[in-house]
N, C-alpha and C positions, 0 to 999 in steps of 0.2 A: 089622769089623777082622779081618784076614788073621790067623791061628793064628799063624806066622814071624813077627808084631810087638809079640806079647803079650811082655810084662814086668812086674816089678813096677811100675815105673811107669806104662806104658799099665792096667795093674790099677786102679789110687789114681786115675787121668782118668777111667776106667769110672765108677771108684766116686762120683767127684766129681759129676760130670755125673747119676748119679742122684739122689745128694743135693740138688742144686740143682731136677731136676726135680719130683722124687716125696715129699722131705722125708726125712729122715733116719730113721724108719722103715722105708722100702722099702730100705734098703741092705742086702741077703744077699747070701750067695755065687752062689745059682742066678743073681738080678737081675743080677749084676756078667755071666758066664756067659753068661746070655741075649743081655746087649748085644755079650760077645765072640764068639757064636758056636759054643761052645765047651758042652762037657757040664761041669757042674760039678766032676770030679774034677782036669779040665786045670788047674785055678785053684791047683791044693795043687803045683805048677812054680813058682810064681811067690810065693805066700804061703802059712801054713802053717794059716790059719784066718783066721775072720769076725774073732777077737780082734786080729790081730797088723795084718790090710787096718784095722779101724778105727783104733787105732795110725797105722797110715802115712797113711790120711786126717789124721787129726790132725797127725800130722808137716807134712803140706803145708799145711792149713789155716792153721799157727803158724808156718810160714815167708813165705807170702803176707803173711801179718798183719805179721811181724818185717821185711817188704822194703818195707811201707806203710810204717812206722814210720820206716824208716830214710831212706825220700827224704823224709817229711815233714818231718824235723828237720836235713837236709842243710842248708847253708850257712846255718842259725837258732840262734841262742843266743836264753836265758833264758827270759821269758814268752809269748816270738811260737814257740822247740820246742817248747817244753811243751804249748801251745793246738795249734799245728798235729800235733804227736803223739795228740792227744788228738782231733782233728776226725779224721786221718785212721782212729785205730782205730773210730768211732763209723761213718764213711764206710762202711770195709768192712764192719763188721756190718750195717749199713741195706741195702746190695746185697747179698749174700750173707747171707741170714739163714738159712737151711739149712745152708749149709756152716760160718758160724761155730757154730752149736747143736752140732754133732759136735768143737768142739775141747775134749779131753779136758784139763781143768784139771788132773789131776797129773801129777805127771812120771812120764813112760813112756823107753823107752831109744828110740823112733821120733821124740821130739820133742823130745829133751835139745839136740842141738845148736842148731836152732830159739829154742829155749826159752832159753839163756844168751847166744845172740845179742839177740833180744828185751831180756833184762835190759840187756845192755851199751848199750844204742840209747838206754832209758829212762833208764841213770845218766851216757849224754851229754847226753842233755837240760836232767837235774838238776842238770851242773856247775856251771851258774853259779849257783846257789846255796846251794854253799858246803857242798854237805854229804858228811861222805867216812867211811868205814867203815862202820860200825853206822846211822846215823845214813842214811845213801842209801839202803842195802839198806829201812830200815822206810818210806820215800818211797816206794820202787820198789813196794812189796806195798802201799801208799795207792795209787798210783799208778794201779794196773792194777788196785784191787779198785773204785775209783769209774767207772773208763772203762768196765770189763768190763761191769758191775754196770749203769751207763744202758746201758748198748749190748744186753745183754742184754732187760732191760725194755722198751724201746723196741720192737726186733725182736717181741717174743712180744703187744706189744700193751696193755700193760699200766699204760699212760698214757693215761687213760679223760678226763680233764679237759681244757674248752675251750682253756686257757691254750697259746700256742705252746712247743713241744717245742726249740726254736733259742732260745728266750728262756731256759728252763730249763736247759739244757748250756752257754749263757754263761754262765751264773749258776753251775751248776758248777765251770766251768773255772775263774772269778774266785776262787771259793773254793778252788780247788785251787792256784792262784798266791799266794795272801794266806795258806794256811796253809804253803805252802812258804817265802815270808818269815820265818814268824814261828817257825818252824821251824830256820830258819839263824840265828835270833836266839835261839834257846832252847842250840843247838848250841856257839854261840860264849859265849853264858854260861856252859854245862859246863864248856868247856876255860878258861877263865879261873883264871890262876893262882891260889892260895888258894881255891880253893870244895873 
């Protein structure tokens, strides 16, 4: 890559493309550098360190994941978003298991915007069942800690038993559909007048 094309972005493509190749260990600043050609001090033009390129990996990684999210659940209501949100975060982690291990699960100022997109995709999915305020947001954090959470174990290997893994994640999902019912029925008994 020509010096005149480097950016922060071609930076985070650098960095991606290692991560996918070499695992997210090999991401340093020299490795990013090497791939650009470039001595490593040229790199602090473009980002200000290893902390802030990881950050903007991140950032992209949770935008890629939040643009899965988002055509999966595209023209789907109820239990067929929820399942197809849920196959397609699972998707991306299975292909990209490097690149999803580097997304930084707290919130950083490189993945905020990402990151409340994501929310808004998950509490469209959620709408038809009915749940809205307090009540969504504790969905959405089920939501994304049971997807992450298989997606995660899965990727690192960690499902050691004969039993199919595609059998196990329907049986998930069904559970994640059956307690989001029973969930909008819990919901709707709060708000019932006199309790």
């Amino acid at each position: 890559m020509p010096r005149a094309s480097l950016s922060p972005d071609a930076v985070v493509g650098l960095a991606l493309r290692i991560v996918d190749e070499e695992g997210p260990d090999a991401l340093t600043l020299s490795a990013v550098a090497g791939r650009a050609g470039v001595a490593t001090p040229s790199l602090y033009k473009h980002v200000r360190g290893l902390a802030e390129l990881r950050g903007l990996v991140s950032g992209r990684v949770l935008a890629e994941l939040t643009e899965i999210a988002a055509e999966a659940v595209l023209g789907r209501s109820g239990d067929d978003a929820l399942r197809a949100l849920m196959d397609g975060w699972r998707s991306y982690a299975a292909r990209h298991p490097h690149r999803y291990s580097v997304l930084v699960q707290a919130p950083l100022p490189e993945t905020a915007e990402a990151g409340d997109r994501l929310v808004d995709v998950m509490l469209a999915a959620l709408r038809a069942y009915g749940l809205e305020g307090s009540a969504a947001i504790h969905a959405v954090r089920c939501l994304r800690a049971v997807t992450h959470g298989f997606a995660v174990l899965e990727a690192e290997g960690a499902f050691r038993l004969a039993e199919d893994l595609d059998e196990s994640y329907a049986l998930l999902a069904h559970m994640v559909v059956s307690g989001l019912r029973t969930a909008r029925e819990m919901s709707a008994a709060d708000s019932t007048p006199g309790r």
